[in-house]
N, C-alpha and C positions, 0 to 999 in steps of 0.2 A: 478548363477555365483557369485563369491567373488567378492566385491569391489576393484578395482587396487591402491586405496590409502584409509592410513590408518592414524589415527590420534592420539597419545598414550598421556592422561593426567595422570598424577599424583594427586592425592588427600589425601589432611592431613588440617583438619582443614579448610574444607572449607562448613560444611554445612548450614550456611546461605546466602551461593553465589549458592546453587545447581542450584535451578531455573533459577538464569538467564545464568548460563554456561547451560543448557539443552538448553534455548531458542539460546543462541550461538555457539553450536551444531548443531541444527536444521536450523540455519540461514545456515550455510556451507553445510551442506547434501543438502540443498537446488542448494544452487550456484554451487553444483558439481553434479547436479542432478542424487542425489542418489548413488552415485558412491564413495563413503566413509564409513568405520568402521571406530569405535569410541572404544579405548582399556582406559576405566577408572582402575587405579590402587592404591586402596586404602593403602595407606603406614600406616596401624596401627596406621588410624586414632583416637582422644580419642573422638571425638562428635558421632554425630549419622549419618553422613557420609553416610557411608555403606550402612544403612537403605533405607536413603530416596533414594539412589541410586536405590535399590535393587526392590521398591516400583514402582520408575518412570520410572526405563529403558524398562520394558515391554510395555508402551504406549506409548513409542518413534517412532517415526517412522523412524528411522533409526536403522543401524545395527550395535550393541555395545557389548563388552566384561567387564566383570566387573572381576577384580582381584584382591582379596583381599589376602594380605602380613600378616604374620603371627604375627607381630608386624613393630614397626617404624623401618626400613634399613636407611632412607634416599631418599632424592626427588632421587639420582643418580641412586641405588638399583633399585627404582621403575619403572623409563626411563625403563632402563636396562631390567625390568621384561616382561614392556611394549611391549618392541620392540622385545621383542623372541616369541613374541604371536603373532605379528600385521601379518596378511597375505596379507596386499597389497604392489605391487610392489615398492612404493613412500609412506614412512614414516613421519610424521610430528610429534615435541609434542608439545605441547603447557600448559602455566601453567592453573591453574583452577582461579584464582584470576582473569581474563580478565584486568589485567592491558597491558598485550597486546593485540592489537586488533585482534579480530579471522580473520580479512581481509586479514592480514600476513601469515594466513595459506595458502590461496587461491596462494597469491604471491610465497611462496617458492615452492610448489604445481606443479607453472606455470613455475619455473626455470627448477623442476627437468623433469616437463613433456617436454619441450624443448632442452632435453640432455646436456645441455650446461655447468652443472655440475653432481655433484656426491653425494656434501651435500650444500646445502644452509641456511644460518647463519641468523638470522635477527639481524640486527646491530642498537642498540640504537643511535640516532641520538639529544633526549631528554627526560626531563620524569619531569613529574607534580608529583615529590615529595618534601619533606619539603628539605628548604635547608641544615641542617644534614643531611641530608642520600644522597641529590646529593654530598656532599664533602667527605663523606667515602665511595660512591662506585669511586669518582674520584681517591681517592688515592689510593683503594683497587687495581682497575684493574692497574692504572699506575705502582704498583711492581709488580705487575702479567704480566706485557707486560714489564719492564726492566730485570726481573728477572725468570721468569717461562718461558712465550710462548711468543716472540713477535710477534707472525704471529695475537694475538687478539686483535681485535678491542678497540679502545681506550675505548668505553662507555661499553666493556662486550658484553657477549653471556648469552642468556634466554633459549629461542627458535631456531628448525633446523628444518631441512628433510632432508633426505637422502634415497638411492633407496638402493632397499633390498639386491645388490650386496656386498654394502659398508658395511651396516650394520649388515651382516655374517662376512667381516672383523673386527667390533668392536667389536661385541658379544665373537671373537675368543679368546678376549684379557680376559683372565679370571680374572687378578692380583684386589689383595682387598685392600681397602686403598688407595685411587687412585683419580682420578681425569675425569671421562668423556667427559667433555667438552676438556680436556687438550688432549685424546685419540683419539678427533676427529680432532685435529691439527694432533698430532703425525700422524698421520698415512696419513694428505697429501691428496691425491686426487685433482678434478678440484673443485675450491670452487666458490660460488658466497656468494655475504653480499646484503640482501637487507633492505634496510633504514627502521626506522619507528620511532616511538615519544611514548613513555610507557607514560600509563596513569593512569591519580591516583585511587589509590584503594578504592572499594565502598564497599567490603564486609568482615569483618575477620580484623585481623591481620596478619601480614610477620610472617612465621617460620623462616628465614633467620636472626637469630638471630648472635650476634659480632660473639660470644660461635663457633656458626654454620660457622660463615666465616674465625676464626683466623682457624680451622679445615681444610675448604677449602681448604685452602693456604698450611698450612705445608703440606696435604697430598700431594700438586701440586707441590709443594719446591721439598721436598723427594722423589716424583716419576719421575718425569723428570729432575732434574738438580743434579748435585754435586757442587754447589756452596757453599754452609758451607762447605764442606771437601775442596774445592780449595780454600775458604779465610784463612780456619787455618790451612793449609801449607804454603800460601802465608805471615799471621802472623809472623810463624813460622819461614818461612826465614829472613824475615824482621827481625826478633827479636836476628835471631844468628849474623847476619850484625852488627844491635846495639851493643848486646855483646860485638863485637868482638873491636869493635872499644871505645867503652867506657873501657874496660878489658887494652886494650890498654894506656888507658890516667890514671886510675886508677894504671895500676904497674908502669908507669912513672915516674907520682909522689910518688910511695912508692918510688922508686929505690933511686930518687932524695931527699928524704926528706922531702918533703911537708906534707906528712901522716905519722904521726907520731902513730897514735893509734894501738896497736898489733894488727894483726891479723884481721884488716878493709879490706883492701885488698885481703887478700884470701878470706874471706865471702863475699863481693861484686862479686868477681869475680864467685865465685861457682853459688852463686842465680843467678847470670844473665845467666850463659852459659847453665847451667841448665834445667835453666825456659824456656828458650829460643828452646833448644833442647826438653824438654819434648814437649812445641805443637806442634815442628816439626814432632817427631818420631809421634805423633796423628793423625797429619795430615796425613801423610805416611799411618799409621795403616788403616785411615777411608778411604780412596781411595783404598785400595785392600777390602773393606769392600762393599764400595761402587760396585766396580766391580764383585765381589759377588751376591750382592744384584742386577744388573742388569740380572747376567744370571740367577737369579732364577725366575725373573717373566716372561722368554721365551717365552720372544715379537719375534715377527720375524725379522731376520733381513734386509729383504726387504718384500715391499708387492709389488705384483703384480700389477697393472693397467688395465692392458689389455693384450693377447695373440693372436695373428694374424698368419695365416700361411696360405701361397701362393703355389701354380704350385703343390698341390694335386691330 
């Protein structure tokens, strides 16, 4: 019989932490007695990854998939890869770096095996990192919850589960350039967030490079919101407003004689109504653009939940 929960990592640059993510594998295969696959998905890793993978998964005692990506996609890609392979009913990923603790697994595991939700979040509560990097994931997530998703948790999302009904819904969502974690908001369902404290890293170095996070974000910006196309219309109007009113005090004074310089007047006037209208019409332009670019990535427009019918 297959395992009913599955647990899908991602791997890139992590083989000098192999062993002890094996030992913390096998620490959970344990605590769910035996009742877990383990989907490793090597994202084009450049160390020897793969290898030692390849070496030790055979003397595992547990039930593992190993999927190797044809080069680097990305941690998101690789989820993604993950979770179209995992065949238990209750999905987990979790990263390879054990900066979260594998006991989080057990916990979301225990949400979704209690029905009470659909995807379960673990919610950073703290984290034993240098104080640079607590103050740029503070201000990273805090535009990312004013401006992208506020449904996310102030400290960010790492780690989830969710049961394989949902996650036939996410898979569905094919669009590239995109934002996963953002996909799993979108799309809603019963959530739970269960607490935890991220711990500091003992093996490797973060991929999660600025490069990698300014990327994040714009793809998150550009897939779910039209906020730059509504601030430069909003500009835009603002700007014909000013125009209209400065155009105003400007032939005033010509009319009146204040402005004596030829032809100051018309040139003030042109630049500003102009200017003003060109990022308007922009604006304009990138919202029928924008609305384009929504029905091409042929999200649905509802998802379903659930279907119920009575007196059959």
């Amino acid at each position: 019989m297959s395992p009913t929960q599955s647990l899908v990592i991602p791997i890139y640059g992590n083989e000098s932490g192999i062993d002890a993510l094996l030992g913390a594998v096998s620490g959970l295969a344990d605590a769910l007695a035996g009742d877990l696959e383990v989907v490793f998905v090597v994202d084009g890793s450049p160390d020897a990854s793969l290898q030692r993978l390849r070496e030790a998964l055979p003397r595992l005692d547990v039930a593992t998939q190993l999927v190797n990506l044809s080069r680097n996609f990305g941690a998101f890609a690789a989820i993604r890869a993950g979770l179209g392979v995992a065949r238990g009913r209750a999905i987990a990923v979790m990263a390879a770096d054990l900066q979260e603790p594998p006991e989080l697994v057990l916990a979301l595991f225990e949400a979704l095996r209690s029905d009470a939700c659909d995807v379960a979040f673990g919610q950073r509560t703290g984290r034993a990192d240098p104080a640079s990097t607590r103050l740029a994931s503070r201000l990273f997530w805090g535009l990312y919850r004013r401006w992208v998703m506020p449904g996310m948790p102030s400290g960010g999302v790492d780690v989830f589960a969710l049961n394989d009904a949902f996650r036939d819904q996410l898979l569905a969502l094919g669009e590239s350039n995109s934002s996963l974690l953002a996909q799993l908001f979108w799309l809603g369902g019963r959530r739970r967030f269960v607490p935890y404290a991220r711990r500091a890293r003992e093996h490797g170095r973060s991929a999660w490079t600025l490069r990698k996070k300014l990327r994040y974000f714009s793809d998150s910006v550009y897939a779910f919101t039209d906020l730059p196309v509504r601030l430069l219309t909003a500009v835009g109007a603002l700007g014909m407003a000013v125009a209209t009113v400065a155009g105003a005090v400007v032939l005033t004074a010509r009319l009146v004689g204040d402005i004596e310089v030829p032809g100051y007047a018309a040139t003030v006037l042109a630049v500003m109504f102009f200017g003003a209208l060109n990022t308007l019409g922009i604006g304009l332009v990138g919202t029928y653009a924008w609305r384009a670019y929504e029905n091409s990535k042929q999200r649905p427009l509802a998802v379903v939940q659930s279907l119920e019918r009575f007196g059959d």
